[in-house]
C-alpha positions in Angstrom: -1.1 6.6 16.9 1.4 3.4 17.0 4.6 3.5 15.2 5.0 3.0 11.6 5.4 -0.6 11.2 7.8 -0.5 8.5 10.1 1.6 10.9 9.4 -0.4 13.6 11.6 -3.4 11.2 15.0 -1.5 12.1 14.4 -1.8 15.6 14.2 -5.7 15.3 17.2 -5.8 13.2 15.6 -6.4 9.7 16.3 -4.1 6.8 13.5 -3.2 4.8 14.0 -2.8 0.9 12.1 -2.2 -2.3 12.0 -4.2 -5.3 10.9 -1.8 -7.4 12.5 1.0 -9.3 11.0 3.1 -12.0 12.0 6.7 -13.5 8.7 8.6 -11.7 9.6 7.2 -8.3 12.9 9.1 -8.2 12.1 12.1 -10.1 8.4 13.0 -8.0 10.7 12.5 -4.6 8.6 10.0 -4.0 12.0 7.9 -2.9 13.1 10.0 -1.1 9.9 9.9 1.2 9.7 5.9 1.5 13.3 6.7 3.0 12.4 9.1 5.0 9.0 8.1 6.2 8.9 4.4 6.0 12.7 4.0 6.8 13.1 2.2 3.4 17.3 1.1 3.6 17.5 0.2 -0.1 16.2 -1.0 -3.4 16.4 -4.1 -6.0 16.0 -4.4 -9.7 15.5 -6.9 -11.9 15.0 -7.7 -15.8 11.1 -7.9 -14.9 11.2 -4.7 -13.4 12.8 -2.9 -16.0 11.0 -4.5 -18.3 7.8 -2.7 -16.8 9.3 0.3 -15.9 10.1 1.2 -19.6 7.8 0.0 -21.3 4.2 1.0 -18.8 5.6 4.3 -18.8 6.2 7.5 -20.8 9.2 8.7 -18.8 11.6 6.9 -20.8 10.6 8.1 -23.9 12.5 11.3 -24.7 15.6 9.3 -23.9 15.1 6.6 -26.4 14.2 8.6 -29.1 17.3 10.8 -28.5 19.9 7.3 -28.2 18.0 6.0 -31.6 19.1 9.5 -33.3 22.3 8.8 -32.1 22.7 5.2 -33.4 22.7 3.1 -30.6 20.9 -0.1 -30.5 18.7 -1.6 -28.3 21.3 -3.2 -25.9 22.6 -0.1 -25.8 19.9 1.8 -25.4 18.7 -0.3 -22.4 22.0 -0.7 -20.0 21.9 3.5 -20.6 18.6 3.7 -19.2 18.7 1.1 -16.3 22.1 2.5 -15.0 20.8 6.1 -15.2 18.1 5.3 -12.4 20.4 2.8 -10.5 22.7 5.8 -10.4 19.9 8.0 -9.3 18.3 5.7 -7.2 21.9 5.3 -5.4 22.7 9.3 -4.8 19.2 9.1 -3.0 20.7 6.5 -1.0 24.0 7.9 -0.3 23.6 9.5 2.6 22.0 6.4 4.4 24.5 4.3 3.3 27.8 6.1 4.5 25.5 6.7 8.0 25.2 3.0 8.7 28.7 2.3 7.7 28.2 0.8 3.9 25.1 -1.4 6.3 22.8 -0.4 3.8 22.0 2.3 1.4 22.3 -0.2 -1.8 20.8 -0.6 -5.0 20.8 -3.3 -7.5 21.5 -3.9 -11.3 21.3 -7.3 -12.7 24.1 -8.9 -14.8 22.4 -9.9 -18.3 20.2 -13.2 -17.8 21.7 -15.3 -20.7 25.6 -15.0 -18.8 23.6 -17.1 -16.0 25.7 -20.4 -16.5 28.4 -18.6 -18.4 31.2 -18.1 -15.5 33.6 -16.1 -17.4 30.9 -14.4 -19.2 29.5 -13.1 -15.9 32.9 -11.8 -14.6 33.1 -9.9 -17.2 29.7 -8.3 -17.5 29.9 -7.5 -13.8 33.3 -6.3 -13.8 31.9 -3.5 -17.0 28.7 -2.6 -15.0 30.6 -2.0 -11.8 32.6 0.5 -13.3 29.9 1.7 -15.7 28.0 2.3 -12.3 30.9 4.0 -10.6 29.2 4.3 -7.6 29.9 2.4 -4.5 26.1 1.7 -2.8 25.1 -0.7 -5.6 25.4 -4.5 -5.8 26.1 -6.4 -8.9 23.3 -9.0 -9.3 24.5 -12.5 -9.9 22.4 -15.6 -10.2 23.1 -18.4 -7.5 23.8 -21.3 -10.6 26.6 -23.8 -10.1 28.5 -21.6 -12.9 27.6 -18.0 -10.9 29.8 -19.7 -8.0 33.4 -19.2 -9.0 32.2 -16.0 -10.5 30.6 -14.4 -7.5 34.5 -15.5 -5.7 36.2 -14.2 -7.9 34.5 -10.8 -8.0 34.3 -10.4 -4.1 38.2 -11.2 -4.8 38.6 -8.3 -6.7 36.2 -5.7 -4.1 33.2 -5.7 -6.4 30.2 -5.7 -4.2 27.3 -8.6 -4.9 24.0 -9.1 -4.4 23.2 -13.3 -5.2 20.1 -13.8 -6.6 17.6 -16.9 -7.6 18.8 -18.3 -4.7 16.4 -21.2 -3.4 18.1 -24.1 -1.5 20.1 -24.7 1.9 23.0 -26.7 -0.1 23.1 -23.5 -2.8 22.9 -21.0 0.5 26.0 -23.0 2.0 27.9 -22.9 -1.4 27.3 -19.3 -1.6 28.5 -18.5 1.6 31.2 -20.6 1.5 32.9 -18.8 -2.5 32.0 -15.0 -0.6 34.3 -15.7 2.4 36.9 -17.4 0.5 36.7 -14.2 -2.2 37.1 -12.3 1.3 39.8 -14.6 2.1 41.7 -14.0 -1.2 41.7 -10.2 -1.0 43.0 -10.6 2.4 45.7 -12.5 1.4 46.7 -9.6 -1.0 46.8 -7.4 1.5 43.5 -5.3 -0.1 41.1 -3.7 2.2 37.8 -5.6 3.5 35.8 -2.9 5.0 33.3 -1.5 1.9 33.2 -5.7 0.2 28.9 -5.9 0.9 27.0 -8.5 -0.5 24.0 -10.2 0.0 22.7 -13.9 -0.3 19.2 -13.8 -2.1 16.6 -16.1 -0.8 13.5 -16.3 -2.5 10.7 -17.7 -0.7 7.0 -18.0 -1.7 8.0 -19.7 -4.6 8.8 -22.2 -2.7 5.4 -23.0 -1.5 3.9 -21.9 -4.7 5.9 -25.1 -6.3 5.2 -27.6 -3.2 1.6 -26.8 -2.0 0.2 -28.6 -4.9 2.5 -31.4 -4.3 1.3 -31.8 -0.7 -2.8 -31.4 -2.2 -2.1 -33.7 -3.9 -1.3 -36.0 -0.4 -4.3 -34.7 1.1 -6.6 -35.7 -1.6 -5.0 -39.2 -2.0 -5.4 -39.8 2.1 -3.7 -42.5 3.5 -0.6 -42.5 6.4 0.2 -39.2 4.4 -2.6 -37.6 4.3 -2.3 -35.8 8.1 1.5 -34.9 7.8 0.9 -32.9 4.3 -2.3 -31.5 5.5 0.0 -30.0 8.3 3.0 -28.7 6.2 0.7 -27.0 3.5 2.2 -23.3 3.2 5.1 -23.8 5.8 7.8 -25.4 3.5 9.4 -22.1 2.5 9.4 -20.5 5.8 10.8 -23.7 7.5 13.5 -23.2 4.5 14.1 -19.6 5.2 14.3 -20.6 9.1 16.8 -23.0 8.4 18.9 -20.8 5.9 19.0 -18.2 9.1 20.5 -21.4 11.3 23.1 -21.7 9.0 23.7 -18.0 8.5 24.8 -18.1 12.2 26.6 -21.0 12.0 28.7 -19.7 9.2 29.4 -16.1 10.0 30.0 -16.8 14.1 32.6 -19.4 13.1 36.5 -18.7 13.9 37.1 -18.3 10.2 34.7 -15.9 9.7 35.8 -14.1 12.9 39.3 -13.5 11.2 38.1 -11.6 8.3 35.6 -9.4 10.7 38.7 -7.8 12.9 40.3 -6.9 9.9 36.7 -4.8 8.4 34.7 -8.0 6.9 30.8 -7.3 6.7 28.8 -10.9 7.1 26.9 -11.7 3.7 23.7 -10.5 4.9 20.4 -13.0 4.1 18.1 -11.1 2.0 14.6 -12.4 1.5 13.0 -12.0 -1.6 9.8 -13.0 -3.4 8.2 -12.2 -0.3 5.2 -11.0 -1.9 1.9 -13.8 -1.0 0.9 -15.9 -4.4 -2.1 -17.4 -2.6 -4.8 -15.5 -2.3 -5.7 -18.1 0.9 -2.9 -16.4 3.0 -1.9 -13.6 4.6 -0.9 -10.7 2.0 1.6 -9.8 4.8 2.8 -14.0 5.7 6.2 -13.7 4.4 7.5 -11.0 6.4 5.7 -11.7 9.6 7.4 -14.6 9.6 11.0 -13.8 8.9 11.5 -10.9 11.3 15.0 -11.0 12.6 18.4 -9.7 13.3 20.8 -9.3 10.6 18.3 -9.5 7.6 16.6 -8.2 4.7 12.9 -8.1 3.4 12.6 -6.9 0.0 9.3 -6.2 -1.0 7.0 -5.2 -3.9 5.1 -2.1 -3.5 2.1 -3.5 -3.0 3.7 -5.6 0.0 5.0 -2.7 1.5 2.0 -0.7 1.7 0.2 -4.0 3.1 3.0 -3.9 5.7 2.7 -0.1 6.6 -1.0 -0.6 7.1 -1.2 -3.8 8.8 2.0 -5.4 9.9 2.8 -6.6 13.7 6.5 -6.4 14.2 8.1 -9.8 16.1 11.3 -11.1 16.4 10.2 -14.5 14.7 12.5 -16.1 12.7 14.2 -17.4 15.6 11.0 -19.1 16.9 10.2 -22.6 16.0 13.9 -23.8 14.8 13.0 -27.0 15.3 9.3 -27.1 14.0 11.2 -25.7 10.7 14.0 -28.7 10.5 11.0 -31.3 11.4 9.3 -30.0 8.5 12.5 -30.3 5.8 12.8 -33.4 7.5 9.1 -34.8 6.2 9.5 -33.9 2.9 11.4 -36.8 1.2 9.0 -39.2 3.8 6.3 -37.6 1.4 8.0 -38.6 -1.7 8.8 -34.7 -2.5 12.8 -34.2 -3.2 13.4 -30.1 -2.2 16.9 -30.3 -4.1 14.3 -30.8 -7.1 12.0 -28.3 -6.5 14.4 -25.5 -5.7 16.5 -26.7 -9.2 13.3 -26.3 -10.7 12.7 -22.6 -9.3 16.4 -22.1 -10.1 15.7 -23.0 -13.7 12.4 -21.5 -14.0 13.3 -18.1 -12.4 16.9 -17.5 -14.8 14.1 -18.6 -18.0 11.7 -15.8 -16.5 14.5 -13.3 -16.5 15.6 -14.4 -20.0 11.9 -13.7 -21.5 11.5 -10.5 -19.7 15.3 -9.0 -21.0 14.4 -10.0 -24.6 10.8 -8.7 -24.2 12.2 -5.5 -23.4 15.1 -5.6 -26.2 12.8 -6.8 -28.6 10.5 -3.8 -27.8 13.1 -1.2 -27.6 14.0 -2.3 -31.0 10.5 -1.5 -32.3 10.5 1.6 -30.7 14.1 2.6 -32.4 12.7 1.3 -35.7 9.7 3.7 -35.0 11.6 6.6 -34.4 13.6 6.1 -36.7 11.1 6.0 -39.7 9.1 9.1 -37.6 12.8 11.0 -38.1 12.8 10.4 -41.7 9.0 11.5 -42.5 10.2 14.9 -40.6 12.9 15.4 -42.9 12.3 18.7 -44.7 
């Protein structure tokens, strides 16, 4: 029987993680197998997810209708629930996480959507949830906006631990870099202590080539001198990106100025990838991890992805291979008339809306349900 493929990631340098968390998962051990079994090294949450979690579920019920007798309101009721598994979801984790010295082991709680492009606002959000947490294993979620920058320093600053999210483009990926090792840089300077600072860089790729494919049909059907060169780039732009981000991952955290925070404890901002799950039915349900393999990384999948992988997957050290291929293909793009610093603004814009509709979904709903139990509680009144 060959080796779990999942497992076999570690042994390539990747980090496999779930982006998934629900109630059940925890509770029914099943958690604690995917660690143990499938050498799952952490887990990501997200407005989306919670939204589902709480709402396709029963597990939360008993809890809400407690919070509602107590008078809390939906806000309320929701940042109790969502820490309370992050918590969990982080003991679980613990012991993997002091083993592969504060490596990984991590879980993830978002910042509230609507602080997105509100710098200050964020800071103080994440500043409350890390100490809400009170757990070190988890990353504050911060969206990779222009106005999540100085935020994102200023919290690494400070020794609060960050995963960045929504993160789409090389320029972003530099910028984002650039504010963690100057936070780094800045606790240095005051003499604080580097060693147990993680954070991640989020980089989310099959959206990518769910925004461009069209695009490059659209080449394809026109024909012409384009016609051949689109043809050939359908479904590799967001690999070739992902490639590329890697290039400059090396570049930044092998470089002298990096090197000075790493003798004194510094942990490089590890590359995460996300949205790896396939959107086109056309290609492989297992194409954006195959792809990506490589030292010093993350893959955080759905479930579904992850049992795809288990079943399926053929672990190679690929994301490495074809550097130049990659760069070629970034290189084509504006030739074709297709401006990526658009497209991942777009996917930027579209993915902080998306998390915005989910977190009022949910609020909205948990308001309903407090309104329910509340009229319920009032009809049982002797």
């Amino acid at each position: 029987m060959k080796d779990n493929s999942l497992k076999q990631l570690e042994k390539l340098g990747q980090s496999i993680w779930l982006d998934y968390i629900r109630r059940d998962l925890i509770t029914s051990g099943r958690l604690r197998s995917l660690i143990e079994n499938d050498g799952l090294r952490g887990m990501t949450s997200n407005p989306s997810i919670f939204e589902k979690a709480i709402l396709e579920s029963r597990d939360y019920d008993v809890d809400i209708q407690t919070m509602v007798q107590e008078g809390k309101g939906a806000k309320e009721i929701y940042e109790s629930l969502s820490q309370h598994d992050v918590q969990d979801a982080a003991a679980e984790f613990r012991l993997l996480y002091e083993s592969t010295g504060a490596r990984d082991g991590y879980v993830s709680l978002e910042v509230n959507p609507h602080l997105a492009h509100n710098t200050n606002g964020t800071i103080d959000e994440a500043r409350r949830l890390w100490n809400a947490l009170d757990r070190q294993n988890v990353l504050i979620k911060i969206p990779a906006t222009f106005e999540g920058l100085p935020a994102i320093q200023q919290l690494i600053s400070e020794g609060i631990s960050i995963n960045v999210t929504l993160l789409f483009g090389l320029l972003r990926y530099r910028q984002v870099a650039d504010v963690f090792i100057a936070g780094l840089e800045e606790r240095a300077a005051k003499g604080k202590p580097l060693k147990q600072v993680a954070s991640v860089a989020s980089f989310f790729v099959s959206r990518i080539d769910t925004l461009v494919d069209p695009l490059l049909d659209e080449l394809v059907v026109q024909g012409g001198n384009k016609e051949d060169v689109a043809r050939q780039m359908s479904g590799q732009v967001a690999i070739a990106s992902a490639k590329m981000a890697f290039q400059i991952y090396r570049e930044i955290f092998d470089s002298e100025r990096f090197k000075k925070l790493a003798v004194n404890g510094a942990l490089a901002q590890r590359l995460l990838w996300a949205s790896t799950g396939t959107k086109n039915p056309d290609y492989s349900d297992i194409k954006y991890i195959e792809a990506l393999i490589g030292p010093d990384t993350v893959n955080t999948v759905t479930v579904e992805t992850l049992d795809a992988y288990r079943d399926h997957g053929d672990p190679k050290a690929l994301l490495e291979k074809d550097a130049e291929r990659a760069g070629w293909i970034l290189e084509q793009l504006p030739e074709l008339g297709i401006s990526i610093d658009k497209v991942t603004q777009q996917l930027e814009d579209e993915g902080v809306d998306k998390f915005i509709r989910s977190f009022d979904k949910l609020t909205a709903t948990l308001v309903l349900m407090s309104s329910r139990h509340k009229t319920e509680n009032l009809l049982t009144v002797p």
